[in-house]
gemmi code that builds the backbone of each chain (N, CA, C; Angstrom):
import gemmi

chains = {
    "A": [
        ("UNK", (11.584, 6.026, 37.889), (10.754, 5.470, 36.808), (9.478, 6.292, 36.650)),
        ("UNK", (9.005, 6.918, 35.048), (7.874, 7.742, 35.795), (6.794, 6.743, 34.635)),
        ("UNK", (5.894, 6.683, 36.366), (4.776, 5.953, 35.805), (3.773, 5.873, 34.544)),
        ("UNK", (3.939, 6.759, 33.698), (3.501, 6.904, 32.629), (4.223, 6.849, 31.355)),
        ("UNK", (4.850, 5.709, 31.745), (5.626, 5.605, 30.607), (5.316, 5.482, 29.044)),
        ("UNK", (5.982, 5.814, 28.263), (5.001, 5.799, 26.681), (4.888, 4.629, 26.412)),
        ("UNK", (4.280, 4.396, 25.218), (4.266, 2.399, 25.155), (5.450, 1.754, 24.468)),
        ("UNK", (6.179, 3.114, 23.908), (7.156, 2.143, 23.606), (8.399, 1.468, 24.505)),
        ("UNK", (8.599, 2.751, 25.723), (9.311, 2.306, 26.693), (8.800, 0.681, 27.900)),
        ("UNK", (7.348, 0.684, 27.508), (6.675, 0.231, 28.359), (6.796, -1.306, 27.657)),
        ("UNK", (6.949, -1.481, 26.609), (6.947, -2.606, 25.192), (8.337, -2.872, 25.713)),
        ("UNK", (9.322, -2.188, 25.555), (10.748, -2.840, 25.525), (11.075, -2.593, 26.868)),
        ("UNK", (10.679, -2.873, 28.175), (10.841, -2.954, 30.103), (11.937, -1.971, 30.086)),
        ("UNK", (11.701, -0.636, 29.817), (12.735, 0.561, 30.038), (12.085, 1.829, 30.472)),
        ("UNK", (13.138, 2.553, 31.210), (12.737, 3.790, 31.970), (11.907, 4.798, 30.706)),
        ("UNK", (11.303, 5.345, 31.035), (10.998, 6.577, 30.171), (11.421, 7.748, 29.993)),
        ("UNK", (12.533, 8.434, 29.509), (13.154, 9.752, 30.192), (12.494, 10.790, 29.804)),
        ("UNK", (12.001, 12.038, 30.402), (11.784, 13.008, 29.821), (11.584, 13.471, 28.700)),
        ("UNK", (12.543, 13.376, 27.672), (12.993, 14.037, 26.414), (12.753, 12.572, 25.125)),
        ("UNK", (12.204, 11.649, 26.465), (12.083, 10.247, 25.372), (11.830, 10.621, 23.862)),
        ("UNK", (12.972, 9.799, 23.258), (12.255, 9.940, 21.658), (11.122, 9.251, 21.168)),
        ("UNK", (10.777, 8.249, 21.691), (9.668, 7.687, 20.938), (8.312, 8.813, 21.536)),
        ("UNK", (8.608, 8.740, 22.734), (7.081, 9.530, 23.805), (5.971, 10.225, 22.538)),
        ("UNK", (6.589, 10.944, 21.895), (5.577, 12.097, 21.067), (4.351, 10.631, 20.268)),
        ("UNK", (5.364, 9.685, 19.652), (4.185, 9.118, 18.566), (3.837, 8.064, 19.346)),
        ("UNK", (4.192, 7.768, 20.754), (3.689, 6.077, 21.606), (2.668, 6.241, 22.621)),
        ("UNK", (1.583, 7.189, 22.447), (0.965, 7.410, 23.481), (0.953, 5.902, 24.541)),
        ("UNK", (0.939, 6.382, 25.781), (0.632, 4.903, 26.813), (-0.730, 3.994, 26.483)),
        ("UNK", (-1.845, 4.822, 26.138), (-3.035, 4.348, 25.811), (-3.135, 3.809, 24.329)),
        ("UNK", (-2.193, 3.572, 23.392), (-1.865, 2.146, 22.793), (-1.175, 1.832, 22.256)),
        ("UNK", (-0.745, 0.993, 23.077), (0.325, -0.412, 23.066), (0.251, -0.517, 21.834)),
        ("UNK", (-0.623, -1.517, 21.047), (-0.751, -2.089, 20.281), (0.594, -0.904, 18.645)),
        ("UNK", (0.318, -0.352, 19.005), (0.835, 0.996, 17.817), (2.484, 0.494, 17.792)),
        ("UNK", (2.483, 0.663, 18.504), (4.677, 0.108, 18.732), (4.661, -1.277, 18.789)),
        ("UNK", (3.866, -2.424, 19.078), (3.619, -3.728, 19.118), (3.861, -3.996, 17.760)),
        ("UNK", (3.151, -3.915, 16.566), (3.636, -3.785, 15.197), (4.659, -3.511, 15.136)),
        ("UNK", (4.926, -1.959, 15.081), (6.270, -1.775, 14.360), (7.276, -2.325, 14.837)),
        ("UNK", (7.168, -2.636, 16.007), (8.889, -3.349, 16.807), (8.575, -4.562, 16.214)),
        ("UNK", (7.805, -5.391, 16.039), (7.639, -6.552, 15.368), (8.283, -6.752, 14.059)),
        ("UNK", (7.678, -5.588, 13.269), (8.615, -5.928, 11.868), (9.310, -5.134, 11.511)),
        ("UNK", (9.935, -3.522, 12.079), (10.584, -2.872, 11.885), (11.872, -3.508, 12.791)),
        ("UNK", (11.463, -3.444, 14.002), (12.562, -3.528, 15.360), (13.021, -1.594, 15.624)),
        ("UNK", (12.543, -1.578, 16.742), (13.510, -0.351, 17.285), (14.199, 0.366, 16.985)),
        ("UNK", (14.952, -0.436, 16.441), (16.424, 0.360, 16.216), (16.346, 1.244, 14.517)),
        ("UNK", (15.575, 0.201, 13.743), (15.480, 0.401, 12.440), (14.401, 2.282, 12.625)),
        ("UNK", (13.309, 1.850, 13.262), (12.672, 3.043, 13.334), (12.707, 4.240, 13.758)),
        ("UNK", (13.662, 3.631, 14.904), (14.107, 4.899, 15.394), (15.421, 5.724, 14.515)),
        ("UNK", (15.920, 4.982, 13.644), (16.801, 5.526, 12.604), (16.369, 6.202, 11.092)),
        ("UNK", (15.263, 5.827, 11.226), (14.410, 5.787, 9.835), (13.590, 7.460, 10.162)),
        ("UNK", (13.075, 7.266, 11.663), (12.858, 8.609, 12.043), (13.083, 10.017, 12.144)),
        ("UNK", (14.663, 9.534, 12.351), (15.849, 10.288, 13.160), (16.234, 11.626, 11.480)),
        ("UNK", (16.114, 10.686, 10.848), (16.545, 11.237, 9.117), (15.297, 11.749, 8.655)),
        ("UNK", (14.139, 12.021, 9.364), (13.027, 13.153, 8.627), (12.816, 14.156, 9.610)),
        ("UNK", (12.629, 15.366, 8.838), (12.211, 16.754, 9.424), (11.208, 15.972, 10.715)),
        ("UNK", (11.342, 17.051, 11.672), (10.980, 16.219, 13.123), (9.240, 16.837, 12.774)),
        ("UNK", (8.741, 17.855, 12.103), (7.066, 17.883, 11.600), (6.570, 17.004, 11.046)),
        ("UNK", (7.384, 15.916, 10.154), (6.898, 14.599, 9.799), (6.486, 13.793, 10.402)),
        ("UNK", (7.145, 13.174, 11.547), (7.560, 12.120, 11.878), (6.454, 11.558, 12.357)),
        ("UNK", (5.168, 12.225, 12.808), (4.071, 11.722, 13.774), (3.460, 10.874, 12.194)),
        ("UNK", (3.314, 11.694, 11.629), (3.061, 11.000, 9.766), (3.523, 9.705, 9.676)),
        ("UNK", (5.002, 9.752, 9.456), (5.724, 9.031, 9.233), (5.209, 7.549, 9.974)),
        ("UNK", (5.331, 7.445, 11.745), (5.272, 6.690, 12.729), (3.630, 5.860, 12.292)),
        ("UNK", (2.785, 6.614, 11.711), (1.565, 6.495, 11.007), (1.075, 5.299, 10.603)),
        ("UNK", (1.720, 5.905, 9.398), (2.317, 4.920, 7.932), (2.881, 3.868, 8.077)),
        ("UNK", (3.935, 4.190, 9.106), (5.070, 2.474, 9.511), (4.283, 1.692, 10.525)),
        ("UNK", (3.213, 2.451, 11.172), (2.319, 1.646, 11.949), (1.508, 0.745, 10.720)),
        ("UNK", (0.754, 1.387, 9.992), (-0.519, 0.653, 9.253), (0.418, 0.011, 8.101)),
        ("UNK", (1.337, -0.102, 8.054), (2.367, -1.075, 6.858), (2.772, -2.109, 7.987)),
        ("UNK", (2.663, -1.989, 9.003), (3.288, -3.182, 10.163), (1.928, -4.198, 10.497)),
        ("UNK", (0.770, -3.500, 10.549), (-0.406, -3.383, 11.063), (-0.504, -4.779, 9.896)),
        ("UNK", (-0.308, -4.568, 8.646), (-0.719, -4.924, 7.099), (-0.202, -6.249, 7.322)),
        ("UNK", (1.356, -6.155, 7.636), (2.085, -7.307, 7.529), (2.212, -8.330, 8.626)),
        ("UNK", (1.456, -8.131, 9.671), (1.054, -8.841, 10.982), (-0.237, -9.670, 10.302)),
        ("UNK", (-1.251, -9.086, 9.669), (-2.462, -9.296, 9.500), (-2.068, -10.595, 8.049)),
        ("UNK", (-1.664, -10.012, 7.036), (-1.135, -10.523, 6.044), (0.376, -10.920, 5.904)),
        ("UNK", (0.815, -11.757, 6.141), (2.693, -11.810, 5.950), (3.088, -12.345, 4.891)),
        ("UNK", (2.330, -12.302, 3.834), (2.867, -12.912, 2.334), (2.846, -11.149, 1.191)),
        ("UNK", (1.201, -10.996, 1.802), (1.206, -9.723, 0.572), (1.140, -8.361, 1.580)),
        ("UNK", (1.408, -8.364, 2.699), (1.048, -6.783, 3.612), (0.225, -5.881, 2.957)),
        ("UNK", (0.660, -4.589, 2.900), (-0.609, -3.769, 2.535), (-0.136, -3.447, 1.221)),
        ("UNK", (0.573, -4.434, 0.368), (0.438, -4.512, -0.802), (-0.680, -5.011, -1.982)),
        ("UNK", (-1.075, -5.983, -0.614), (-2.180, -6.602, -0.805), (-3.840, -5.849, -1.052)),
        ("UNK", (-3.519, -4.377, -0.492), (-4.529, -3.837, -0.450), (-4.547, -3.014, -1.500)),
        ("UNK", (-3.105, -2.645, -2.271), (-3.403, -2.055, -3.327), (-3.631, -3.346, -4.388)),
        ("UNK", (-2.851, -3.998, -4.021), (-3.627, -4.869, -5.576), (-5.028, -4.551, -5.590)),
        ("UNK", (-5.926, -5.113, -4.210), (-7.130, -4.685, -4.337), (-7.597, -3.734, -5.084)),
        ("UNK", (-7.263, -2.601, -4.436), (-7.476, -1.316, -4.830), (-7.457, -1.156, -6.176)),
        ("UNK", (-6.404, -1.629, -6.977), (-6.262, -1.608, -8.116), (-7.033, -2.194, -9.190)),
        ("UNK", (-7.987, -3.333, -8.463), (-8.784, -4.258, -8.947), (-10.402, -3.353, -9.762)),
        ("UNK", (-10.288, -2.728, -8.083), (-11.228, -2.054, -8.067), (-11.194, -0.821, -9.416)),
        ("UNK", (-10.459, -0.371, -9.166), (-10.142, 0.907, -10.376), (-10.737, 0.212, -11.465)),
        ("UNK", (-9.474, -1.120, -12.044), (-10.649, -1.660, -13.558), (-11.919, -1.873, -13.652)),
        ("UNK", (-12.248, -2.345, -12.593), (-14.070, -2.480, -12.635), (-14.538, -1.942, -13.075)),
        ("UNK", (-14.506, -0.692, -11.930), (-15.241, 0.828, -12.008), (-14.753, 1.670, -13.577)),
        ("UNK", (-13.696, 1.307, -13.758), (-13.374, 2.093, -15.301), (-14.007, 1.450, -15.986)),
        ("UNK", (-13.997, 0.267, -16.152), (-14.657, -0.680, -17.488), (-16.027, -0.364, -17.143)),
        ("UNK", (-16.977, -0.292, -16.262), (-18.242, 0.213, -15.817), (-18.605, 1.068, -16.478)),
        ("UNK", (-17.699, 2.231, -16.336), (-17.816, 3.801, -16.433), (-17.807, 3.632, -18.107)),
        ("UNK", (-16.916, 2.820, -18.555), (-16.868, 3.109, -19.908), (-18.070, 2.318, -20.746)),
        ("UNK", (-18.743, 1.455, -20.253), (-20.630, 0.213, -20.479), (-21.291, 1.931, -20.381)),
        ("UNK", (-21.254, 2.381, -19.519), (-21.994, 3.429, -18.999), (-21.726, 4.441, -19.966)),
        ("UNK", (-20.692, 4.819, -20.582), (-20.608, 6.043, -21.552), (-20.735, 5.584, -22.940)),
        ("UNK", (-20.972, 4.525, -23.062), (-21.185, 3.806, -24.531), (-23.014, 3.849, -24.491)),
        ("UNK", (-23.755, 3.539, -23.476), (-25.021, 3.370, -23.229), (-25.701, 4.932, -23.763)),
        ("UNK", (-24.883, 5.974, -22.812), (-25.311, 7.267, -23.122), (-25.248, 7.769, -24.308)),
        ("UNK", (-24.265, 7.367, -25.013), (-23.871, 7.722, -26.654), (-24.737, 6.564, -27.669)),
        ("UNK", (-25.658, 6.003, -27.115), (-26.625, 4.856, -28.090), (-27.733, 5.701, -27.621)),
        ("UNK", (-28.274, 5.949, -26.419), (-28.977, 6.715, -26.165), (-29.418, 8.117, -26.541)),
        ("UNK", (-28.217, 9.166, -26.479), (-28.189, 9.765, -27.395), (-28.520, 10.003, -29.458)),
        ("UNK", (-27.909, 8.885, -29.856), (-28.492, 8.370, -30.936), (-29.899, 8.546, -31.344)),
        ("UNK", (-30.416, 7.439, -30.745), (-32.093, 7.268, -30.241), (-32.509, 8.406, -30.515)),
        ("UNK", (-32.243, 9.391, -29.628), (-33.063, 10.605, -28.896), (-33.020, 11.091, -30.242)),
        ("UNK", (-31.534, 11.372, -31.187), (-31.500, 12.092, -32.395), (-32.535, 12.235, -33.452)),
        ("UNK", (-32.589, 10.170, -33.297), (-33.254, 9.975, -34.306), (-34.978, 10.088, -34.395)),
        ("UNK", (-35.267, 9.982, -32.892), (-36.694, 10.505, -32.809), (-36.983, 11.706, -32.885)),
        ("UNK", (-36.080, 12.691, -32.723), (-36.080, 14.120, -33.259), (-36.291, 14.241, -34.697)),
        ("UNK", (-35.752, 13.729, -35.538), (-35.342, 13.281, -36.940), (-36.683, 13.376, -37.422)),
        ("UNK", (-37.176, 12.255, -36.995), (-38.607, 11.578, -37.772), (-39.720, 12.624, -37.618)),
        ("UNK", (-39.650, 12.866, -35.693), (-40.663, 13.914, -35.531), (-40.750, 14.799, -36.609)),
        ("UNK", (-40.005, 15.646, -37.183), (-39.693, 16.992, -38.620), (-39.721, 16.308, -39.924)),
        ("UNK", (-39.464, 15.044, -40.247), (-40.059, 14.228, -41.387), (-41.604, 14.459, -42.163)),
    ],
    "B": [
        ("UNK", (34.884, -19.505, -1.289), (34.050, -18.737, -1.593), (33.161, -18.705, -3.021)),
        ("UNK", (31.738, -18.781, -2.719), (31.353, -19.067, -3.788), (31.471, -17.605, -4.884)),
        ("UNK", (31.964, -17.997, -6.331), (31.983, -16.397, -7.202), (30.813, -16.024, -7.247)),
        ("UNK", (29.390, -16.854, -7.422), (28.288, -16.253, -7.314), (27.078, -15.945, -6.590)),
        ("UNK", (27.979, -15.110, -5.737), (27.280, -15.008, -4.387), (25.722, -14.292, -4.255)),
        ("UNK", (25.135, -15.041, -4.157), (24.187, -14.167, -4.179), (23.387, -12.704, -3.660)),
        ("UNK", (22.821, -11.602, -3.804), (22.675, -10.117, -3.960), (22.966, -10.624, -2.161)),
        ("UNK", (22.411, -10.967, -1.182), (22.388, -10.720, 0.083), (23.473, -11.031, 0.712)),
        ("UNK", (23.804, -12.149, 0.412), (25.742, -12.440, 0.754), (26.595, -11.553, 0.450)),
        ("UNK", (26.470, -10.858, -0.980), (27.234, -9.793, -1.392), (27.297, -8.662, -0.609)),
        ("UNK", (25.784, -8.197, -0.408), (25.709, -7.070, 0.293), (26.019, -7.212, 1.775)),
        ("UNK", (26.075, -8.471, 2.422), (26.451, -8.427, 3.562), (28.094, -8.793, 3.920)),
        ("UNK", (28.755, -8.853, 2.848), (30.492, -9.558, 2.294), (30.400, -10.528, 3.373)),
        ("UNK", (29.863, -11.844, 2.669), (30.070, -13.068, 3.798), (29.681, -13.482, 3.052)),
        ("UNK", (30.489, -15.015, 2.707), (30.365, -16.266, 1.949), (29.264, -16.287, 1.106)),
        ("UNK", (28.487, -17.469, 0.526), (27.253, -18.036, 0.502), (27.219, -19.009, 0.233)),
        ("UNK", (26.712, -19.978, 1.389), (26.768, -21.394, 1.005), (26.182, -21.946, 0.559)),
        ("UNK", (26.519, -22.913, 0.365), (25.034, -24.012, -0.918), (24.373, -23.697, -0.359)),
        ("UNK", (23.542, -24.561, 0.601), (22.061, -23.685, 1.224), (21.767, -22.533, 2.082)),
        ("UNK", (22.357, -21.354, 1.412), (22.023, -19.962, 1.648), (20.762, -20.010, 1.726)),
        ("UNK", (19.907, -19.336, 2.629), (18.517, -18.965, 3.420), (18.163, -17.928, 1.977)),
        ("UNK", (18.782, -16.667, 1.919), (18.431, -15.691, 1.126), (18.515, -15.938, -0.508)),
        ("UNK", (19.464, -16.898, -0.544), (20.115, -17.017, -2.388), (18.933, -17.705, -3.247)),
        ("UNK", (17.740, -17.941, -3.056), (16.782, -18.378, -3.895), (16.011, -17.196, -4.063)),
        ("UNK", (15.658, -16.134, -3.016), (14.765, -15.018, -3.291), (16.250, -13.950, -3.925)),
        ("UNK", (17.231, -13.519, -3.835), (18.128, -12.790, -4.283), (19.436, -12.922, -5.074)),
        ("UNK", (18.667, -13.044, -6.262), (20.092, -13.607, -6.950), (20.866, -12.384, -7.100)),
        ("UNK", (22.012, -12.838, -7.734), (23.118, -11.625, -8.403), (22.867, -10.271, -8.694)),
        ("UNK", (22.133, -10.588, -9.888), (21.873, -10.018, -10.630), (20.979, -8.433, -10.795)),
        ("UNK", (20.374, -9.025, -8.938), (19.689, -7.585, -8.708), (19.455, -7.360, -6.929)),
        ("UNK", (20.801, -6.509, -7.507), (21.319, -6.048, -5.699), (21.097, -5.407, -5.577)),
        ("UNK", (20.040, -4.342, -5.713), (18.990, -3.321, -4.881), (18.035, -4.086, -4.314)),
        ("UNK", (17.450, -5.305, -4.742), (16.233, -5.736, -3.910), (16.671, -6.205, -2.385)),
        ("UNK", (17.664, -6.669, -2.125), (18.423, -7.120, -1.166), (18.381, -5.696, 0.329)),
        ("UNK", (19.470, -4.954, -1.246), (19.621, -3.346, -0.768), (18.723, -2.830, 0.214)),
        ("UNK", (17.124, -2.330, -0.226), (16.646, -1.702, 0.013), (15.534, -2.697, 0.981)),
        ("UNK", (15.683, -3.858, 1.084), (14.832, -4.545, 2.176), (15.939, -4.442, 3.527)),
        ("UNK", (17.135, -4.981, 3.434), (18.260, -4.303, 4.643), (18.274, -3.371, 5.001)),
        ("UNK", (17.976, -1.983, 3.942), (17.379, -0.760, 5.098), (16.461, -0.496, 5.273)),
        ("UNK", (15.542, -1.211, 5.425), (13.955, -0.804, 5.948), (13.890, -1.780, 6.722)),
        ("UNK", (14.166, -2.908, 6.934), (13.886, -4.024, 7.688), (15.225, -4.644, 8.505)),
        ("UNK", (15.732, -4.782, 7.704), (17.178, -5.146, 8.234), (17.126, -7.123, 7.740)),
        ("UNK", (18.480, -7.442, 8.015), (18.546, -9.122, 7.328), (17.686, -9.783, 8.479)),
        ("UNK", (18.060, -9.335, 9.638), (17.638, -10.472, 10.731), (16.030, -10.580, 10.809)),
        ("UNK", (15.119, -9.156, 10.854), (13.762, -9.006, 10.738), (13.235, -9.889, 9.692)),
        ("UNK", (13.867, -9.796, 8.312), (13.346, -10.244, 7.099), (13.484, -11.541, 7.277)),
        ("UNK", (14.731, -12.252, 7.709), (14.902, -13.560, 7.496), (13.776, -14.582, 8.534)),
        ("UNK", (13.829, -13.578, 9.590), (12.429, -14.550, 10.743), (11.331, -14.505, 9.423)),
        ("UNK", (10.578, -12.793, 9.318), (9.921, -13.193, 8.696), (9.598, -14.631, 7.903)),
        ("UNK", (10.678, -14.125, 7.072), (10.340, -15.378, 6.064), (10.242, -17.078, 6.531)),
        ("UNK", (11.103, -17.276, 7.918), (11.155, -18.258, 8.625), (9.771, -19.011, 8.408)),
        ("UNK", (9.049, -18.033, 9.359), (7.480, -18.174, 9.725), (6.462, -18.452, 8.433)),
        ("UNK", (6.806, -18.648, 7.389), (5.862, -18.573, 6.312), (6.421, -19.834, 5.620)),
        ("UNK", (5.343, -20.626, 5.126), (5.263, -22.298, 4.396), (6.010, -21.466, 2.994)),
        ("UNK", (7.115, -22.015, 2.373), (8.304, -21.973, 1.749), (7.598, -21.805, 0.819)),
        ("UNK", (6.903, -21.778, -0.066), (6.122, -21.815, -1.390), (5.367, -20.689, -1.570)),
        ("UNK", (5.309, -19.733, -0.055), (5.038, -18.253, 0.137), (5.827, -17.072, 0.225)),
        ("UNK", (7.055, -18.098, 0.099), (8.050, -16.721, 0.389), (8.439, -16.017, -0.599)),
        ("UNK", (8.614, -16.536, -1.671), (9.088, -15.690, -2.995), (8.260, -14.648, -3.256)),
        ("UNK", (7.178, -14.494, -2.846), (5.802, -13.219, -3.193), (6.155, -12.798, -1.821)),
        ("UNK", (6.168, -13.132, -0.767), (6.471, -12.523, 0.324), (7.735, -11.291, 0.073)),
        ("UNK", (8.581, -12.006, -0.437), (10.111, -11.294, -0.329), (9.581, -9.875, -1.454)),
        ("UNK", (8.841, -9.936, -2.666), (8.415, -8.928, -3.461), (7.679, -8.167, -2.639)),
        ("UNK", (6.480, -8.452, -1.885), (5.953, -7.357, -1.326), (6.643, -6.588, -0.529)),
        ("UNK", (7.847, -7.261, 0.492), (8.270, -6.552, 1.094), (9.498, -5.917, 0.557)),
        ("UNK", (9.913, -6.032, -0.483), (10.507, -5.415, -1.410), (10.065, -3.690, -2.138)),
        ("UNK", (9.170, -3.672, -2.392), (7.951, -3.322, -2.889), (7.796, -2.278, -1.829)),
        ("UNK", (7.451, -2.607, -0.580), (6.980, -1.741, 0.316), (8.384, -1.033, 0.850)),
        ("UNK", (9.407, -1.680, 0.721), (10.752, -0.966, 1.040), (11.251, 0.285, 0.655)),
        ("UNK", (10.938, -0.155, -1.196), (11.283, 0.449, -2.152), (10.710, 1.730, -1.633)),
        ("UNK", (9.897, 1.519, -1.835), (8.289, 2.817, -1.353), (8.944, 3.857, -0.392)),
        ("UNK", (9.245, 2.623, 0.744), (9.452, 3.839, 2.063), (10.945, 4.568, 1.754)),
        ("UNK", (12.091, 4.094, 0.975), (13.367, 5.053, 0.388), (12.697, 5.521, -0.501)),
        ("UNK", (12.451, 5.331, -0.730), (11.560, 7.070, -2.096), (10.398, 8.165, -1.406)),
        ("UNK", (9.935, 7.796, -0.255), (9.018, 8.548, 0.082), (8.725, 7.637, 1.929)),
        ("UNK", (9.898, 8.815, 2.467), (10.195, 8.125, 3.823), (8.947, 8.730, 5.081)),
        ("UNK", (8.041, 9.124, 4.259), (7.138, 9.755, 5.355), (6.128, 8.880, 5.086)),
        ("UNK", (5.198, 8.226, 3.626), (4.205, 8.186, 3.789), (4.494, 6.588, 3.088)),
        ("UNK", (5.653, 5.841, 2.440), (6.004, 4.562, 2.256), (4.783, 4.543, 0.822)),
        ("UNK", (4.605, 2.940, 0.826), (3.382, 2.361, -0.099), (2.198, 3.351, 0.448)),
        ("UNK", (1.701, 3.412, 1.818), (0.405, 4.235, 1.931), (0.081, 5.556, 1.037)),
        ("UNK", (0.772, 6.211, 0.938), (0.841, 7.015, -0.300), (0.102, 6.741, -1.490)),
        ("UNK", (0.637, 5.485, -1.553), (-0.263, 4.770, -3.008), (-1.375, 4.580, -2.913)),
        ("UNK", (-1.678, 4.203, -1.514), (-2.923, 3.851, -0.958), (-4.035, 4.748, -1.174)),
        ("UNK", (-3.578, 6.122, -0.318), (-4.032, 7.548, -0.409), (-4.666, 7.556, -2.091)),
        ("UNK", (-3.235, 7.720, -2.655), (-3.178, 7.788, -4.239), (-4.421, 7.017, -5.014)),
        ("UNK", (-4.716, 6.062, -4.450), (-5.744, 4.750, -5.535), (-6.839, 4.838, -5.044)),
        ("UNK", (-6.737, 5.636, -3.691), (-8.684, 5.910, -3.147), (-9.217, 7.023, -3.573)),
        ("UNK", (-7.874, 8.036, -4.096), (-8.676, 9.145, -4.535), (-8.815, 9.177, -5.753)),
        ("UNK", (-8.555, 8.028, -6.570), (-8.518, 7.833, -7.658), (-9.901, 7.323, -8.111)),
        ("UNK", (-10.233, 5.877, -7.016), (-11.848, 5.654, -7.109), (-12.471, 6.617, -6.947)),
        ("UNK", (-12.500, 7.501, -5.590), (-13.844, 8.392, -5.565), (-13.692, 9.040, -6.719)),
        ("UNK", (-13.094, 9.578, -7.383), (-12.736, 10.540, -8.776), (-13.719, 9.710, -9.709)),
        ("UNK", (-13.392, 8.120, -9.854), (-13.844, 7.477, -11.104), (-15.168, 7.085, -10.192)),
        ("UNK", (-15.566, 7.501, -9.220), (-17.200, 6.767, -8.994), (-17.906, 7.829, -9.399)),
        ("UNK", (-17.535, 9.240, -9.020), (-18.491, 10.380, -8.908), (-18.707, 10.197, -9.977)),
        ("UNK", (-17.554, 9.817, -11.602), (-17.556, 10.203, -12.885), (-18.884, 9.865, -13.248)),
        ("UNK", (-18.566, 8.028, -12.824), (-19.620, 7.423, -13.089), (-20.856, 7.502, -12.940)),
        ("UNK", (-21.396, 8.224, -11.351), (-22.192, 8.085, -10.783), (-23.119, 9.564, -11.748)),
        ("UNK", (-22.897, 10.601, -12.472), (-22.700, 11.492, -12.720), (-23.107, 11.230, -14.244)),
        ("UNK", (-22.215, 9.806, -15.106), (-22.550, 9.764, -16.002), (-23.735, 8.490, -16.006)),
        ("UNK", (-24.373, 8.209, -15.113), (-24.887, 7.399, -14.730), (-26.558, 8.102, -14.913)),
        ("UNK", (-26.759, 9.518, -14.280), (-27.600, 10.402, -14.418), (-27.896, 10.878, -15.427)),
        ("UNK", (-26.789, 11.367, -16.484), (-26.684, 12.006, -17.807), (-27.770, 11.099, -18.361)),
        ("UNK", (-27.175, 9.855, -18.436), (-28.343, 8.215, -19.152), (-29.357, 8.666, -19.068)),
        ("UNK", (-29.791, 8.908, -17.175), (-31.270, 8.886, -16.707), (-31.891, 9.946, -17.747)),
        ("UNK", (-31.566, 10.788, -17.523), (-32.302, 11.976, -18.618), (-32.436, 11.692, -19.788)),
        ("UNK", (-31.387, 11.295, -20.897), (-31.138, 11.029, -22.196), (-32.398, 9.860, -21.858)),
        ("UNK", (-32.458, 9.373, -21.416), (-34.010, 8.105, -21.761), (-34.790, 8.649, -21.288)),
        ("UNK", (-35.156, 9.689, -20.084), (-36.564, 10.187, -20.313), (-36.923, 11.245, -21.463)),
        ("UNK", (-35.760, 12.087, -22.334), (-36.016, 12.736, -23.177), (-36.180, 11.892, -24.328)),
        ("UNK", (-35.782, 10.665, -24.604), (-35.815, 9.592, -25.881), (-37.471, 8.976, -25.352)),
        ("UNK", (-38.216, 8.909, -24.296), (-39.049, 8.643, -24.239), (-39.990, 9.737, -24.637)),
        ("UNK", (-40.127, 10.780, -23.705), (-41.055, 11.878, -24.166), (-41.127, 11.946, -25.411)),
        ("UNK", (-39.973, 12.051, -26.247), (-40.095, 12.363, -27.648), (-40.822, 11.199, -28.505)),
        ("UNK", (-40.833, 9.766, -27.825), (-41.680, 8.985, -28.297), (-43.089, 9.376, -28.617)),
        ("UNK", (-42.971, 9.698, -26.732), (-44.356, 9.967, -26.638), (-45.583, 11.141, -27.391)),
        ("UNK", (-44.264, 11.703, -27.672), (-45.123, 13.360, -28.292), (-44.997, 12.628, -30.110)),
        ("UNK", (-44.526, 11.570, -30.599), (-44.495, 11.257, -31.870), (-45.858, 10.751, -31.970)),
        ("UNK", (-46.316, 9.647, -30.721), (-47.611, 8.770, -30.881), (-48.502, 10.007, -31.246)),
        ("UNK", (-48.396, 11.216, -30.157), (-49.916, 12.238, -29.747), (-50.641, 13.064, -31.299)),
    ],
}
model = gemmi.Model(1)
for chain_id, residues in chains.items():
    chain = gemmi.Chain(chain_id)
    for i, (resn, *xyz) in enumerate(residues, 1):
        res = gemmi.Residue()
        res.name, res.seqid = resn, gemmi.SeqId(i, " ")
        for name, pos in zip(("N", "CA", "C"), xyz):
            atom = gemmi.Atom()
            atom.name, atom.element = name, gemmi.Element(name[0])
            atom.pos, atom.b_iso = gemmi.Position(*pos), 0.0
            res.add_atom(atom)
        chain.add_residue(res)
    model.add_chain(chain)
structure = gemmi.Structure()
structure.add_model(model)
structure.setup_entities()
């Protein structure tokens, strides 16, 4: 058994082998990272989901399926769907803002014209 | 056997009985949503899920994680986060705009003022 097992071996009470597949993305120092995904992926799913991307991805990949697991632990109705709605919320604001704000400059502008105007009157 | 089995019975070829667990979130009619939550999650993950959640949450439940499924078969490295990525760089884009046309203003009113001011002198 070697004592440093990654966390995912360490999560599901199994040896760690050498060549472990999870080892690269489960560092031992946190658990919590494979705690998610085995939660709502399960094992088997991820490790299959893995298995089918270029192996330069996968630390990416393991990432992503962490903070979408992360989402749906935290939230289990809207996961980190929930955060784009947000997100998305945000966008109209800030656009409808932006656009108060470019209507202001173009009245402003105006103004400025017209005191130019008079000044040469 | 019921003829209208619903998308998850279908996709799993097994019955569906009157009170099918899945046949209120997956009807017939649209057997990719079924589809593509069975390979990202699998039936058994999804169905706890949904276990765990007061019944009047699950129908938005079953979309997000639909949603986020979809995501991760179209883009198996970076899932919904992608979007995520996608909608933050979208704000900073629309804040700088703002923040930027926010300044333009500042000037356009101290030049609509000066020019006041040089009308009084």
């Amino acid at each position: 058994m070697n004592p440093k097992r990654c966390a995912a071996c360490k999560y599901l009470r199994r040896r760690c082998p050498k060549d472990c597949f999870f080892s690269p993305y489960f560092p031992p120092n946190d658990p919590d990272k494979f705690a998610y995904i085995h939660r709502i992926y399960g094992a088997g799913n991820v490790s299959k989901m893995l298995q089918q991307l270029p192996v330069q991805t996968r630390a990416e990949a393991v990432d992503s399926l962490c903070f979408e697991a992360k989402c749906r632990v935290e939230d289990p109705v809207y996961g980190c769907v929930g955060i784009i709605y947000f997100l998305q919320t945000q966008i109209q604001k800030t656009e409808s803002l932006l656009a108060k704000t470019q209507a202001e400059i173009a009245v402003a502008q105006i103004k400025h014209s017209q005191a130019q105007n008079s000044e040469f009157m």
